[in-house]
C-alpha positions in Angstrom: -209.6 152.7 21.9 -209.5 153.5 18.0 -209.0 150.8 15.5 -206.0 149.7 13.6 -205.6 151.5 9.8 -206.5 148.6 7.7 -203.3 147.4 5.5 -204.6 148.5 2.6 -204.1 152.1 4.0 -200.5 151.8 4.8 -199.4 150.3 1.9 -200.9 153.3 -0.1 -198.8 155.8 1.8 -195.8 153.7 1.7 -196.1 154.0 -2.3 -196.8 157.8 -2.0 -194.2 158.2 0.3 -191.5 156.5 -2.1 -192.5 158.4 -5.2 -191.7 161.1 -3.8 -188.7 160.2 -2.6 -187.5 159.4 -6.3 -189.0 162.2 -8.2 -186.7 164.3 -5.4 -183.3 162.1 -6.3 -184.0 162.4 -10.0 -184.9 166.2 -9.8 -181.4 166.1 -8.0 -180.0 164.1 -10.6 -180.7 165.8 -13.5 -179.6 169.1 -12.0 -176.5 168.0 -11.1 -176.0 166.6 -14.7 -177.2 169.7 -16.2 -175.1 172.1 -13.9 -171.8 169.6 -14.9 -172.5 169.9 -18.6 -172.8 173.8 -18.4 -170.0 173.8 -16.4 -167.5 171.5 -19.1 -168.9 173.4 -22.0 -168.3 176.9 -20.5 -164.6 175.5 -19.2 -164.2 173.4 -23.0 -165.4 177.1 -25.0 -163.1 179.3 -23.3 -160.1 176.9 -23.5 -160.7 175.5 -27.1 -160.8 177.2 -30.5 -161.3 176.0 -34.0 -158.2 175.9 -35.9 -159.5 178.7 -39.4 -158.2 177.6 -42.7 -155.0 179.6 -43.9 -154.1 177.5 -46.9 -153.5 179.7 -49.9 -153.3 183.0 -47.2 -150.7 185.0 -46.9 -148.6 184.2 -44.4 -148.6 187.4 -42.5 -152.4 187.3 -42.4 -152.1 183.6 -41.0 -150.1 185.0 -38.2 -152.4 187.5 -37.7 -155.2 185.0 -37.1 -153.3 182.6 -35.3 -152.1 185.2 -32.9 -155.5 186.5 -32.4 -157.2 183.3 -31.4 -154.1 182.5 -28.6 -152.2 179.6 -31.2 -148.8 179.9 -32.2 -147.9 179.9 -35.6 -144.6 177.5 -36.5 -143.0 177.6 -40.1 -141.8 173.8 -40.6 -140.6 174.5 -44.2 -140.7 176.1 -47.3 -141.0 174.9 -51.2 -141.5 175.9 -54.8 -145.2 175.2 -55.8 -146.6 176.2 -58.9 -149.9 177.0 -58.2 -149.8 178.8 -54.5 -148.2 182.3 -54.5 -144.6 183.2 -52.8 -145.3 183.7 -49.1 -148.6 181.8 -49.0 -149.6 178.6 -46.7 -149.3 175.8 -48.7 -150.6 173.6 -46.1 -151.3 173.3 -42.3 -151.6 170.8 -39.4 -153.7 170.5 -37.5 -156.0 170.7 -40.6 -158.7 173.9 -40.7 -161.9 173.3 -38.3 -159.8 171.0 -36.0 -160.3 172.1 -32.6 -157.3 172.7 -29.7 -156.3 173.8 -26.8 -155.2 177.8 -26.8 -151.7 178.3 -26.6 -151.0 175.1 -28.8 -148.8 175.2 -31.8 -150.1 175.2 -35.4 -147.3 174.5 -38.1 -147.7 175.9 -42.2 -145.3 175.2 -45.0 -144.7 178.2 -46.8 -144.7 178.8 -50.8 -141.5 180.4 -52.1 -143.6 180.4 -55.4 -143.5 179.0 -58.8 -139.8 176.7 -59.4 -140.2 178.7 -63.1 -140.6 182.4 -63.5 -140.7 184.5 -66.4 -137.3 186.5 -67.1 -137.5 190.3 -65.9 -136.8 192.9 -68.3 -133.9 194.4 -66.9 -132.8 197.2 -69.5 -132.4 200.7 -68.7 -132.1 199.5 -64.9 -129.0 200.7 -62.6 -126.3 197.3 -61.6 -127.7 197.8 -58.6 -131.1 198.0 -58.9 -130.9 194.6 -61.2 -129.3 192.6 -58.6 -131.7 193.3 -56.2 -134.5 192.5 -58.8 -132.4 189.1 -59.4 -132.2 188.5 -55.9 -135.9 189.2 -55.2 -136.7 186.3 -57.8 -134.2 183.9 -56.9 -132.4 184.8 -59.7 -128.4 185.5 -60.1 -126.0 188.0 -61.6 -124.0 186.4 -64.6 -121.0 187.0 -66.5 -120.9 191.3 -66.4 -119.6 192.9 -70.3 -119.4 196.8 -71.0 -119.6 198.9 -74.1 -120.3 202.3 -75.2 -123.7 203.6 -75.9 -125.3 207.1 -77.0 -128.8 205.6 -76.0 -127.8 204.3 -72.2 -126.4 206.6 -69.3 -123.1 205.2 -67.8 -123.9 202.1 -65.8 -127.6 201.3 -67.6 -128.5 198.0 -68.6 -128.3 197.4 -72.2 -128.9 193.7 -73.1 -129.5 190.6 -70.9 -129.4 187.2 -71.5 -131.6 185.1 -71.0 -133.7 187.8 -72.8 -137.2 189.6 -70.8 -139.9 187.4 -71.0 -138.7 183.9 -71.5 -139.4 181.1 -68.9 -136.2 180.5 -66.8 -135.6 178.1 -63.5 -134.7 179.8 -60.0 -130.8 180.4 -59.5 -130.4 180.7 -63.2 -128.4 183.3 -63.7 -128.2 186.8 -66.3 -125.0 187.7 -68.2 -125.8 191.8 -68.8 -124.4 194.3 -70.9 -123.7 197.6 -69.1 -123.2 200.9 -70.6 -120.2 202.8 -70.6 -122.1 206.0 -71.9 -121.3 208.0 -75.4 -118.0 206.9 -76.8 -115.2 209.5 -76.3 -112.9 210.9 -79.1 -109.2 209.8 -79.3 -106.9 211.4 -77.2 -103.3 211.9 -76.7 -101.9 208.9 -74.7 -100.3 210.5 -71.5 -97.2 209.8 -70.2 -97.1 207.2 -67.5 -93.2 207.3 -66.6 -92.4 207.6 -63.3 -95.4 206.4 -62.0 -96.1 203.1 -59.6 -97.8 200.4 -61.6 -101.0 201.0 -59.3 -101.1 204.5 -60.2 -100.3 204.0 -63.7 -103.1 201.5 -63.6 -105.7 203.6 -62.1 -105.1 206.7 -64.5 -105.6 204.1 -67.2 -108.9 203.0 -66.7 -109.8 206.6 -65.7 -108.9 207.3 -69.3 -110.7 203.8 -70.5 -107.8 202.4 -71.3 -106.9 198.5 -70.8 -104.2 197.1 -69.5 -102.4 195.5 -71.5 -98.8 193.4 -71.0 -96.7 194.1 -68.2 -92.8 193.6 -68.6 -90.1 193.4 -65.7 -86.8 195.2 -66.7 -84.0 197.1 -64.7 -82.9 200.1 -65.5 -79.8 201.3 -63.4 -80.7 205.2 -62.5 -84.0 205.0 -62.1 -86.4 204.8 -59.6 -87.4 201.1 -58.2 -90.9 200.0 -59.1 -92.1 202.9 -61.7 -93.0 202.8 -65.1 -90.1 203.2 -67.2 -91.2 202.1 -70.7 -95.0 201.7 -72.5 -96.9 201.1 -76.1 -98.5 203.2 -77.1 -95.9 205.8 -76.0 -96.8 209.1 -74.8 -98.5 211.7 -77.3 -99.8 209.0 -79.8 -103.3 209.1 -80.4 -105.4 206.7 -78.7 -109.3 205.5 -78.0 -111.2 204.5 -75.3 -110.7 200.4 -74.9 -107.0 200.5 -76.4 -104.6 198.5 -74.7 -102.0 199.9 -73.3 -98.3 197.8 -72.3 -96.2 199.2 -69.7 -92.4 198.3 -68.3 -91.7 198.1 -64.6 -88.2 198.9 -63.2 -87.3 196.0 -60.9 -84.0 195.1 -59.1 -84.1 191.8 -58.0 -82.2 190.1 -60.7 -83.4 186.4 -60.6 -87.1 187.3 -60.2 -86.3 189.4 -63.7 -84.7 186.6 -65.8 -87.4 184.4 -65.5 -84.9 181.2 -65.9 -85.9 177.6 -65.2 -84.9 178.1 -61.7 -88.3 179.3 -60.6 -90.2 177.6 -63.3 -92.0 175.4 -61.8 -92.4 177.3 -58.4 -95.4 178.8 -57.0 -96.4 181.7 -54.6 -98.9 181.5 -52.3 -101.3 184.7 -53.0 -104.4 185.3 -50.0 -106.5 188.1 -50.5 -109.2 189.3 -47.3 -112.2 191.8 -48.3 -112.4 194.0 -45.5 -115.4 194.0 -42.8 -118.8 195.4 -44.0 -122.4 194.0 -44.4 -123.1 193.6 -48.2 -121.2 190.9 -50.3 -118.8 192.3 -52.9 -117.5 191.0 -56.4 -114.1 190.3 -56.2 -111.7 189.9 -59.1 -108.2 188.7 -59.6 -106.3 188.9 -62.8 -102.8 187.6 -63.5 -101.1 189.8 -66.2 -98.0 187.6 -68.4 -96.7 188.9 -72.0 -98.6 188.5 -73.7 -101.4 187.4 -72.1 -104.0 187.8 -69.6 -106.0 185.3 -67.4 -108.8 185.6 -64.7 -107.8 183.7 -61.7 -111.0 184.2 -59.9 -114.6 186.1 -60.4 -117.2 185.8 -57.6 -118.9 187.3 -54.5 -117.3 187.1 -50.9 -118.9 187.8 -47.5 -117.0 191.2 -45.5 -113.9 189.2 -43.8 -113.8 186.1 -46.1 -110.7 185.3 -47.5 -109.4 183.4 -50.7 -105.6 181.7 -50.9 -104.8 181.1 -55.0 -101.4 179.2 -55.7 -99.7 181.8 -58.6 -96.6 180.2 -61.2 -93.5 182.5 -60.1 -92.2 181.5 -64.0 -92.6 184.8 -66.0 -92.8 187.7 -63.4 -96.6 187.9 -63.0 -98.6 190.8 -61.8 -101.6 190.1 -60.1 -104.4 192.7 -60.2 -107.6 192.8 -57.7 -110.4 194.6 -58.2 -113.3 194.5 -55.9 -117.0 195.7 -57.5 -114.7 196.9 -60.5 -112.0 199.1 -58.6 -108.6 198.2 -58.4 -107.5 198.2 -54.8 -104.1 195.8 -55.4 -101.3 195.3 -57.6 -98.7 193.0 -56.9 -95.8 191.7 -59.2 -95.0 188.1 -57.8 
């Protein structure tokens, strides 16, 4: 019958037995930990990116960027700054190297550039062309003069104010001196009776000719609302830019005398510019003897509308030009 294994013995194996049993669990271990890391960082890397720096980048290259690496790109605001260009990031959140989830927003503030710009030279330029140049640099169209030129073409810039060059604010605005091309000889003044004040009007300024004071009068035998009487009369030598008054045959008596019945009333006068998709200048000028006042001067948006209260004292006649053609005469 053999002998017991001295104690000695079975303690050894118990040790051997045991260290391998926990190099086994920590082999396990550390696998396990290794195969979780892998796993995060591949999940983390294919869901996160770093956010790339776009301040002072043009904003369509930003979007570019963004769109590229799955972010969105959000425009919280714009503002004047002086030393990033129009159209550029000024700043960003979340900041460059900031790192996010794809498909997360990332929102830039936009440059509209400098609050000051220089003045562009705007002579020799078309009225169109120099209100889309004004536009362009947040600039404005101003007060609008006209005189004849042998230099300019019709419709040229001449002069501008503020002058090329000098350092203006945004929204300021340029008066600008148009040309009316080379100025014409005199003429003989045509005859104007018969005609409605509108047409009379119209063949006036295609002659150059200004309007000058408009008087209400009856004449019995001839027609209603047609030029009857005007100074300088017909066949008298006349210049571009002379004035030129004209008589209107009217009937309604109490409208004619002009008495201290309707001095102190008023007329309501609306005007509507028709439907379209560029804003138009719109002028309205009220004609007296003697006299002659602007009642309004400014843009209006296709379909707006503007009411002006007129003085019925003195037979007024309102005239309404929209981007310099008369399209409305009316003798309140």
């Amino acid at each position: 019958m053999p002998s017991p294994a001295p104690a000695s013995s079975v303690r050894r194996l118990a040790k051997k037995a045991l260290r391998i049993v926990l190099l086994v669990t920590l082999f396990m271990a550390m696998a396990g930990i290794g195969a979780y890391v892998s796993l995060t960082l591949i999940i983390k890397g294919e869901d996160t990116v770093i956010v790339p720096d776009l301040v002072g980048k043009d904003i369509l290259y930003g979007l570019e960027i963004l769109s590229d690496l799955g972010l969105n790109t959000r425009v919280k605001g714009t503002a004047y700054h002086d030393q990033v260009p129009k159209n550029h990031v000024i700043d960003q959140d979340p900041d460059a190297g900031a790192a996010i989830k794809r498909g997360r927003d990332v929102k830039v503030r936009v440059s509209r550039g400098a609050e000051t710009i220089l003045m562009p030279n705007l002579e020799g330029l078309s009225l169109q062309q120099t209100r889309i140049l004004l536009t362009e640099n947040g600039l404005c169209q101003g007060v609008l003069s006209g005189m004849t030129s042998p230099r300019f073409d019709p419709g040229q810039i001449m002069a501008q104010y503020p002058p090329p060059g000098g350092i203006v604010s945004r929204n300021t605005c340029a008066d600008l001196l148009i040309s009316q091309g080379p100025s014409s000889p005199a003429f003989s003044m045509v005859d104007l009776s018969g005609l409605s004040l509108e047409s009379a009007i119209r063949q006036l300024e295609q002659l150059q000719l200004a309007v000058g004071t408009i008087r209400i009068v009856l004449r019995t035998g001839t027609p209603l609302d047609t030029i009857v009487d005007q100074i300088p009369p017909a066949g008298h030598r006349v210049a571009p830019g002379n004035s030129v008054d004209m008589a209107v045959n009217r009937s309604n008596e109490e409208r004619l005398t002009g008495g201290t019945e309707n001095a102190d009333q008023v007329e309501l006068f609306r005007f509507s510019l028709e439907n379209g998709f560029l804003k138009k200048r719109v002028q309205v000028r009220m004609n007296l003897p003697q006299i002659s006042l602007s009642l309004f001067d400014d843009f209006l948006a296709p379909g707006q509308e503007i009411w002006l209260l007129i003085p019925k004292s003195g037979n007024p006649t309102i005239l309404v030009y929209v981007d310099g053609q008369l399209v409305e005469t009316r003798i309140m």
